[in-house]
C-alpha positions, -999 to 999 in steps of 0.1 A, spaced: 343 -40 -90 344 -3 -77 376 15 -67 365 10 -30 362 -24 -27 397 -29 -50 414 -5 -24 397 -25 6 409 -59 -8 447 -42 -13 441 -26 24 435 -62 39 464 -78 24 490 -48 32 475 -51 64 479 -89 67 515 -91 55 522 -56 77 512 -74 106 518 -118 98 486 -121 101 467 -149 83 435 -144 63 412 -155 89 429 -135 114 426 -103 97 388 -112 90 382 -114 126 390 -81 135 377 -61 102 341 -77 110 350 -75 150 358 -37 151 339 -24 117 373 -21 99 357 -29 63 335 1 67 363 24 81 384 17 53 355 19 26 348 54 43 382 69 43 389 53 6 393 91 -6 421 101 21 435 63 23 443 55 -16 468 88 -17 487 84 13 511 62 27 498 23 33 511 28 64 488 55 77 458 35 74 476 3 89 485 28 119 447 46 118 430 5 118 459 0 150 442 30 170 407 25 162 410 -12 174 430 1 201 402 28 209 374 2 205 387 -26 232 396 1 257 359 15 251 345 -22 259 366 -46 274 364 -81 271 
């Protein structure tokens, strides 16, 4: 398994337990608002920083994404 897809299993379950989310949940809205690809794109900057920062960058960019095209 590359170093992406380790770091994007380890990003979905920080992000899970960050949040008390349930698997299924947190599937929803990496497939709904492109999330896996985000976090495989920004692996470089994500794996050194702070879990944190990429919980808070996922918040924005689903925040951006339902203002852009609300339901």
């Amino acid at each position: 398994m590359s170093n992406e897809s380790n770091f994007l299993i380890f990003a979905i379950e920080y992000y899970r337990n960050r949040h008390g989310l349930n698997g299924a949940e947190v599937t929803d809205l990496f497939e709904r608002y492109d999330i896996y690809k985000m976090v495989t794109d920004n692996y470089f900057i994500y794996h050194i920083e702070s879990p944190d920062h990429f919980v808070q960058e996922i918040d924005e960019a689903i925040c951006r994404i339902r203002k852009a095209y609300p339901v």
